[in-house]
Backbone as a printed PyTorch tensor [residue, N CA C, xyz], in Angstrom:
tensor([[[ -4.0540,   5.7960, -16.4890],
         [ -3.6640,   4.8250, -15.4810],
         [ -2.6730,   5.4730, -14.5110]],

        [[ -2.7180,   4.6480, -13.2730],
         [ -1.8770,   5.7760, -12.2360],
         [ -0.0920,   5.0190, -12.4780]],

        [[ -0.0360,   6.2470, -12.1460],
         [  1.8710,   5.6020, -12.2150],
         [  2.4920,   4.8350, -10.7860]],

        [[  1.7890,   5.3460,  -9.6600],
         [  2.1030,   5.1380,  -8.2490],
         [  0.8980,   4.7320,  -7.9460]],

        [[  0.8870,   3.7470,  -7.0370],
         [  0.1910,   3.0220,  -5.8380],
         [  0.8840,   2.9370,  -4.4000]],

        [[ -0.1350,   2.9520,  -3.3560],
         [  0.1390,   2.9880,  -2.3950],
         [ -0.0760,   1.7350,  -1.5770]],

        [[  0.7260,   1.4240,  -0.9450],
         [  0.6330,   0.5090,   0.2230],
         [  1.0850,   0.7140,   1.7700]],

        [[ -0.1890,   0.4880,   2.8060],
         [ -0.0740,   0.9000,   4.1680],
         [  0.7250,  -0.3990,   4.7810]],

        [[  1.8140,  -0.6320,   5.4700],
         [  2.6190,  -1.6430,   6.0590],
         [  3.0470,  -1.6180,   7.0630]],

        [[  2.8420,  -2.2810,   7.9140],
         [  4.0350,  -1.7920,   9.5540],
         [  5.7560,  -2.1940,   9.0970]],

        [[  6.0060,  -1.8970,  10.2060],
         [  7.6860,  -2.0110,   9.7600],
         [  7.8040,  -3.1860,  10.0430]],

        [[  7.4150,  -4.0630,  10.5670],
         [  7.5520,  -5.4090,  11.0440],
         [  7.2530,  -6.4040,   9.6500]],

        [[  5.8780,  -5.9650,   8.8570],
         [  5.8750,  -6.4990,   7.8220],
         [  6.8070,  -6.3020,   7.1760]],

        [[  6.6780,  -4.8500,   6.5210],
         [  7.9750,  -4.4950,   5.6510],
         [  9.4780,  -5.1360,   5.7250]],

        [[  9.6130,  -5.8120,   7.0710],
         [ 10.9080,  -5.9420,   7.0400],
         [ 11.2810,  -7.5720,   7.0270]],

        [[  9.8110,  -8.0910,   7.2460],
         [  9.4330,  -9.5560,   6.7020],
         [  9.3980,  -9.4410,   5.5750]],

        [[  9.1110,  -8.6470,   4.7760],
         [  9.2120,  -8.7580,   3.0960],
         [ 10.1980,  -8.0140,   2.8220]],

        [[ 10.9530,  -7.3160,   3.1410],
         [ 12.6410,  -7.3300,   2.7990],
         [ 13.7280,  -8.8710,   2.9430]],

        [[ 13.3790,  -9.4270,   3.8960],
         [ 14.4760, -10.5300,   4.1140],
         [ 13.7540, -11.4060,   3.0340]],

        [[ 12.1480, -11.8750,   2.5410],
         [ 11.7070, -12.9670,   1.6990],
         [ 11.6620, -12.6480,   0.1670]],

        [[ 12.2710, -11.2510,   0.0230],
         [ 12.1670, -10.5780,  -1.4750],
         [ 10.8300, -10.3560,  -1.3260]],

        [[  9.3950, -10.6070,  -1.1150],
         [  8.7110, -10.4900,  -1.5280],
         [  7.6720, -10.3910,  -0.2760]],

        [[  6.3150,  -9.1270,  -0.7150],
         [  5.9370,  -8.8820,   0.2730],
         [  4.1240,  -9.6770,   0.0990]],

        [[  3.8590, -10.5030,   0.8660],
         [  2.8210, -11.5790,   0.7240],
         [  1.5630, -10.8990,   1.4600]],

        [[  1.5790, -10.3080,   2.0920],
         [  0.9710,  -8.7240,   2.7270],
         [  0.1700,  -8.9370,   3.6370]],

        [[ -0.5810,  -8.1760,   4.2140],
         [ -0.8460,  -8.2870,   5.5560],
         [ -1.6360,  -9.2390,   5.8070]],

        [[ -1.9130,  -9.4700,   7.0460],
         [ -2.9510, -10.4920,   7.3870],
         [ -4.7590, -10.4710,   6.6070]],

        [[ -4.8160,  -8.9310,   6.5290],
         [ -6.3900,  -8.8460,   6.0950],
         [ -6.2470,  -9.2150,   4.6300]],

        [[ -4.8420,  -8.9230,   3.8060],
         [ -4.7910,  -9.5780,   2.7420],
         [ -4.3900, -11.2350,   2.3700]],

        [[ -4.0230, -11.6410,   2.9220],
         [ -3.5150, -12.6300,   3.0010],
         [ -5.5330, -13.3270,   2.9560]],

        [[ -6.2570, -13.1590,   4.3670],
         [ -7.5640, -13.4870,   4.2560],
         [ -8.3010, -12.9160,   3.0470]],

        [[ -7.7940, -12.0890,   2.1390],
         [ -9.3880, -11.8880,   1.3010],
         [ -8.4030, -12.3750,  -0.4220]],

        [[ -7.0160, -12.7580,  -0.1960],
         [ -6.4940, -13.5120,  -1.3000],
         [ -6.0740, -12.8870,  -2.2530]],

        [[ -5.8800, -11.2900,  -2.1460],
         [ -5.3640, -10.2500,  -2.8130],
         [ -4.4340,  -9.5270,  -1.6870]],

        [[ -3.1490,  -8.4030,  -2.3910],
         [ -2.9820,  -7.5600,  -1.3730],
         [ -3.7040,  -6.3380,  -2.3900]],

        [[ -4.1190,  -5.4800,  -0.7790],
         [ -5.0030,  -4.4320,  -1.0260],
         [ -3.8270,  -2.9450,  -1.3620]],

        [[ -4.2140,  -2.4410,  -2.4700],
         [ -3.6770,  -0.7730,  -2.4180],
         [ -4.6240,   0.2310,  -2.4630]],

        [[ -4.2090,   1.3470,  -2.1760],
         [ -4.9970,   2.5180,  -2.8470],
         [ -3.9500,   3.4020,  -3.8960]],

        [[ -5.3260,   4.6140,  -4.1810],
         [ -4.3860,   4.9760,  -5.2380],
         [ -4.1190,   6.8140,  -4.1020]],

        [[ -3.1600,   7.5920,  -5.1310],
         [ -3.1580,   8.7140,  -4.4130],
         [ -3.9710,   9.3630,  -3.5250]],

        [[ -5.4100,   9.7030,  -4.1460],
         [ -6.9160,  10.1060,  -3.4320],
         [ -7.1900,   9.6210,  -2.5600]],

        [[ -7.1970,   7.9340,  -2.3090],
         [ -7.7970,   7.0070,  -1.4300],
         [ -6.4680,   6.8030,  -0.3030]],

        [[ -5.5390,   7.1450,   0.0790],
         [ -4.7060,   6.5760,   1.1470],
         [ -4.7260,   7.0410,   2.2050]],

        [[ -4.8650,   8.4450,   2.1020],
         [ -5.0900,   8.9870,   3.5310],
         [ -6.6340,   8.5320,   4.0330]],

        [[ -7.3210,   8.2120,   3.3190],
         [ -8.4970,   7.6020,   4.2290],
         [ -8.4490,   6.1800,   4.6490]],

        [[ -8.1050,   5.4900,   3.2820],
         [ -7.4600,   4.2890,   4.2390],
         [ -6.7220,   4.4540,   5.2780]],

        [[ -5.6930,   4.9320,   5.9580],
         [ -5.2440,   5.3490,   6.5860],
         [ -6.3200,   5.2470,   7.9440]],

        [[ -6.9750,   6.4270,   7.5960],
         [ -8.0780,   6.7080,   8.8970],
         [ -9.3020,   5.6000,   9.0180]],

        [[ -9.0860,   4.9870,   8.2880],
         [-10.2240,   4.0120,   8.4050],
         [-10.0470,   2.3570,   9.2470]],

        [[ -8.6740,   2.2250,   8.8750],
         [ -8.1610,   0.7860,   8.8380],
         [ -7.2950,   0.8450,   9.6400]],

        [[ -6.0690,   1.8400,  10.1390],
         [ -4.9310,   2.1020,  10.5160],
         [ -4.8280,   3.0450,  12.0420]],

        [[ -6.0480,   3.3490,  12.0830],
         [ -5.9960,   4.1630,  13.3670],
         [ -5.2590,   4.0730,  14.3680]],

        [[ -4.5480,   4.7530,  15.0250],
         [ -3.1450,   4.0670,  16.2520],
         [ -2.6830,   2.7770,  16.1650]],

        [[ -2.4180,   2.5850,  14.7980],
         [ -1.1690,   2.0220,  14.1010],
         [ -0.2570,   2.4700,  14.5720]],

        [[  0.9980,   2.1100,  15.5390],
         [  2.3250,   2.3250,  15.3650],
         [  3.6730,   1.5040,  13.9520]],

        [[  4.0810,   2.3710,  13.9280],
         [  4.9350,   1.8670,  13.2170],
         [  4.8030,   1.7230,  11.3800]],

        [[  3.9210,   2.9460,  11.0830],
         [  3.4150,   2.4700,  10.2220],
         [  3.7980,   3.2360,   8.6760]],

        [[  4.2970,   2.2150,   8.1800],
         [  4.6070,   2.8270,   6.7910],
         [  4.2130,   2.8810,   5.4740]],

        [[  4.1790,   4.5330,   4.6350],
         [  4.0920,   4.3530,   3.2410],
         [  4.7030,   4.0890,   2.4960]],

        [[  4.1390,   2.5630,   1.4540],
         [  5.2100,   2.2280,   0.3370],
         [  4.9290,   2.9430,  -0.8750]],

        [[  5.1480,   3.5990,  -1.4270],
         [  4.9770,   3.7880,  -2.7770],
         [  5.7300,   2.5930,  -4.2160]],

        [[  4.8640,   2.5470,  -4.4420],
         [  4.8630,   1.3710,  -5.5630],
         [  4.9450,   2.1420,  -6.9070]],

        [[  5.9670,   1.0610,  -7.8950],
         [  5.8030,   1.6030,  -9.1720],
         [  4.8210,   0.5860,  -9.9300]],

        [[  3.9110,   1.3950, -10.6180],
         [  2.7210,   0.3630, -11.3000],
         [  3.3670,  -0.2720, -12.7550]],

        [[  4.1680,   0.2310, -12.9420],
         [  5.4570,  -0.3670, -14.1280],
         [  5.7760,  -1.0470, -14.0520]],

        [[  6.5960,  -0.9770, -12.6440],
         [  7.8970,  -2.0340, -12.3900],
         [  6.9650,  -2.8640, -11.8780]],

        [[  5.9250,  -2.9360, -10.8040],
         [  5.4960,  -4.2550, -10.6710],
         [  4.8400,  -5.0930, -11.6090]],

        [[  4.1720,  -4.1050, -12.4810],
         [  3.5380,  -5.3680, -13.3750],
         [  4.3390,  -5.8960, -14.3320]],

        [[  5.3980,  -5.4140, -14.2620],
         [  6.8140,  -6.2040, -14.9160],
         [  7.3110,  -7.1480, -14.4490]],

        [[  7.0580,  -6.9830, -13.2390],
         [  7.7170,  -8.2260, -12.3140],
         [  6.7800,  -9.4540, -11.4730]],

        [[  5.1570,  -8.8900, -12.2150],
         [  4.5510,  -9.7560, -10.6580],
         [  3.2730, -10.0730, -12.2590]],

        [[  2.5540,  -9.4500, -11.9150],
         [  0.7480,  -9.1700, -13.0220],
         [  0.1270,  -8.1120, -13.3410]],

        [[ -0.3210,  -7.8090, -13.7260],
         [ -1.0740,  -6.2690, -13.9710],
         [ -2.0120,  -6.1960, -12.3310]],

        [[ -2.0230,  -5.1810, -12.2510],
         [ -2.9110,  -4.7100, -11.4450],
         [ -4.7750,  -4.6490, -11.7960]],

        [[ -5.4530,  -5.4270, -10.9020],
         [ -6.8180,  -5.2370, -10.5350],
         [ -7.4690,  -4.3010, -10.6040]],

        [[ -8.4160,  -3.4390, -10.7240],
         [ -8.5250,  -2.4080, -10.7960],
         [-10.3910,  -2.4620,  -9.8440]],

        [[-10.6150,  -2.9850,  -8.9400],
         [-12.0740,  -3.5200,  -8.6360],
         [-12.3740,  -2.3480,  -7.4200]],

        [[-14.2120,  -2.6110,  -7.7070],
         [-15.2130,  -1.6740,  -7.4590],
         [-14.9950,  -2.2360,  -5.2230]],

        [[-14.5870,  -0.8400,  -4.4130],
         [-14.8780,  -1.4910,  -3.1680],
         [-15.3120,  -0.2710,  -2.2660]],

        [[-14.7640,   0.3720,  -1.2250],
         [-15.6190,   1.1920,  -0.3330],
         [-16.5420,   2.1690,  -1.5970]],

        [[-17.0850,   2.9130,  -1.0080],
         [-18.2480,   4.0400,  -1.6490],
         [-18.2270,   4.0420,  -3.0600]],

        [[-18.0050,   2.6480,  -3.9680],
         [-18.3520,   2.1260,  -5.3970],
         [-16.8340,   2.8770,  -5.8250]],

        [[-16.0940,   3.1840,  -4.8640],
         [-14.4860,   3.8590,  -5.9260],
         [-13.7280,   2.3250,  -6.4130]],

        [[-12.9640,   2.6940,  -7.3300],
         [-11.8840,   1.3420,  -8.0520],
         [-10.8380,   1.4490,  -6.9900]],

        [[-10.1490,   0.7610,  -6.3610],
         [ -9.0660,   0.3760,  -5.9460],
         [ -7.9560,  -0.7310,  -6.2560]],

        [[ -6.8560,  -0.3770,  -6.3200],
         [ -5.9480,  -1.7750,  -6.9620],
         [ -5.7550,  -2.8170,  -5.8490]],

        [[ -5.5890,  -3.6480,  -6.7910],
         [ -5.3370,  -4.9860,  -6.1020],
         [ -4.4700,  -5.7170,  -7.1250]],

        [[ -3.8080,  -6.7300,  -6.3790],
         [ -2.7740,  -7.3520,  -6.6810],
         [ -2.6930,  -8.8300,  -6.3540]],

        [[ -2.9280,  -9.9290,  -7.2840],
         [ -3.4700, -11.2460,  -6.8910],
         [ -2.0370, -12.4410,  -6.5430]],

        [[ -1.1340, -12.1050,  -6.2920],
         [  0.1560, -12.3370,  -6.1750],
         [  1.1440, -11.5510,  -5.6700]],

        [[  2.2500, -12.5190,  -4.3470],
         [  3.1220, -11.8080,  -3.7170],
         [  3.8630, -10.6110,  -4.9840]],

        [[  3.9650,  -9.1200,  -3.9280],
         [  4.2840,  -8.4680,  -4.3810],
         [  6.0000,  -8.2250,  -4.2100]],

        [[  6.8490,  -8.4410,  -5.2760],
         [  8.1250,  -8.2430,  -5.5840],
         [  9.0110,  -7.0160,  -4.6090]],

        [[  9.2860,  -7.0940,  -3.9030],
         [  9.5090,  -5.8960,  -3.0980],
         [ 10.2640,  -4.6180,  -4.1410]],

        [[ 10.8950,  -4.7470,  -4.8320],
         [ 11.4300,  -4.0200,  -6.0360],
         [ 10.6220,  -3.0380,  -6.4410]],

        [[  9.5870,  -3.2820,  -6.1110],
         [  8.6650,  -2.2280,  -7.3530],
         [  8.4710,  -1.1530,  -6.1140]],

        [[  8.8220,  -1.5030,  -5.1690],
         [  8.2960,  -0.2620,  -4.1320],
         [  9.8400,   0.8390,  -4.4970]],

        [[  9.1390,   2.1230,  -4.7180],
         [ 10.4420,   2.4990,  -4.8840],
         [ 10.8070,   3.6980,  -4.0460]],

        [[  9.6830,   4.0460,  -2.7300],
         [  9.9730,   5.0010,  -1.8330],
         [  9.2950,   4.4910,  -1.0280]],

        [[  9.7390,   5.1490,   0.3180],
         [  8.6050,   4.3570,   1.6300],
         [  9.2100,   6.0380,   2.7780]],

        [[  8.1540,   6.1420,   3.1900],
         [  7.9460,   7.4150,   4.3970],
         [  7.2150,   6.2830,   5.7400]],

        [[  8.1980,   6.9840,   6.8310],
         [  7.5550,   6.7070,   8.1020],
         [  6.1600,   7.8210,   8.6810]],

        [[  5.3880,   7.0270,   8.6900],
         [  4.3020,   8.0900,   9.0410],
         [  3.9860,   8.4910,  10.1480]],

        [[  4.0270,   9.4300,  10.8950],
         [  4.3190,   9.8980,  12.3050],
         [  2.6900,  10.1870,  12.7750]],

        [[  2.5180,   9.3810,  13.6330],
         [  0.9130,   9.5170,  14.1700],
         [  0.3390,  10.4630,  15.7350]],

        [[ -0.6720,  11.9100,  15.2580],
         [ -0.7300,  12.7980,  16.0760],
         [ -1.7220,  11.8240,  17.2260]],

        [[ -1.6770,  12.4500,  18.0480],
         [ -2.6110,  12.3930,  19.7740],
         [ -3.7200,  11.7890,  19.4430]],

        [[ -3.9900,  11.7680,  18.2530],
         [ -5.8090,  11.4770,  18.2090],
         [ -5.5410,   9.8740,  17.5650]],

        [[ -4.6620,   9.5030,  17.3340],
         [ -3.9170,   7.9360,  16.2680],
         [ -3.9610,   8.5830,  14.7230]],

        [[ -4.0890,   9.5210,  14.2960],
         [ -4.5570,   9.6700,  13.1840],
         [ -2.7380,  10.0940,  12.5970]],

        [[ -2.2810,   8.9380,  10.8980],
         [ -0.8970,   9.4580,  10.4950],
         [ -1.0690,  11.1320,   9.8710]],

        [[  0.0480,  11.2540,   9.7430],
         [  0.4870,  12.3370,   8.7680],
         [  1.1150,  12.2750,   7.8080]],

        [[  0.5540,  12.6370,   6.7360],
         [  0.7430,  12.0950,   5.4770],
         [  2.3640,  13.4210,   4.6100]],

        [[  3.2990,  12.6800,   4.2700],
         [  3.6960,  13.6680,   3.5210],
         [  2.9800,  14.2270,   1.8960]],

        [[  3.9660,  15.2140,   0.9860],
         [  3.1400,  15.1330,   0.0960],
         [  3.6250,  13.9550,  -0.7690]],

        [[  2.0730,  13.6440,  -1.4770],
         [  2.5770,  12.4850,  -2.4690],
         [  2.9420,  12.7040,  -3.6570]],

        [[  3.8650,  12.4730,  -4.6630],
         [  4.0270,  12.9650,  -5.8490],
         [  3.1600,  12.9330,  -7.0420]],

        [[  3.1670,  13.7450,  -7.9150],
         [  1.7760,  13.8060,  -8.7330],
         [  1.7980,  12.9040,  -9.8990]],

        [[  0.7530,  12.1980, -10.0480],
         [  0.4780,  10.8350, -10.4950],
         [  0.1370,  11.4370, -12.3670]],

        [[  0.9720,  12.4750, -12.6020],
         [  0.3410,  12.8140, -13.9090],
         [  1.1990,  12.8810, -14.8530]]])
């Protein structure tokens, strides 16, 4: 099981779910009744897929510990090209995020990812 999950956020959200404790997540989640993560492998494509000249846009790193300590276990369901991705069926505790990088986006909209720490 992964230790870290990722979540893509603007700062505007993020900072709506700093003042409410809790982050209820973006609009596309909010519509499909989960918030959406990926795991290490899958973020930089989310990224390029969903996020394209995104300003403002940040990585949360999540602890898969601390949140399911504090919120539910994590989802684990079948979605782009048949891969598992997590999901989370309840506002997420802002607590469990326990690092966040500003992602700096080149000429083409595309972020730049730092490195992510190893999930092993």
């Amino acid at each position: 099981m992964a230790k870290w999950i990722y979540k893509l956020a603007t700062r505007d959200q993020w900072e709506a779910a700093q003042t409410q404790g809790v982050f209820n997540g973006a609009p596309i989640d909010i519509e499909d009744g989960f918030i959406h993560f990926s795991a290490g492998d899958q973020v930089e494509e989310t990224a390029r897929k969903h996020f394209r000249h995104v300003d403002s846009l940040l990585l949360l790193v999540i602890s898969v510990e601390m949140l399911e300590a504090k919120a539910q276990p994590i989802t684990w369901e079948t979605s782009r090209g048949g891969a598992l991705f997590p999901h989370l069926y309840c506002p997420m505790p802002i607590d469990a995020v326990i690092a966040q990088a500003n992602l700096a986006m080149d000429d083409d909209g595309y972020h730049q990812f730092p490195a992510l720490p190893d999930d092993q």
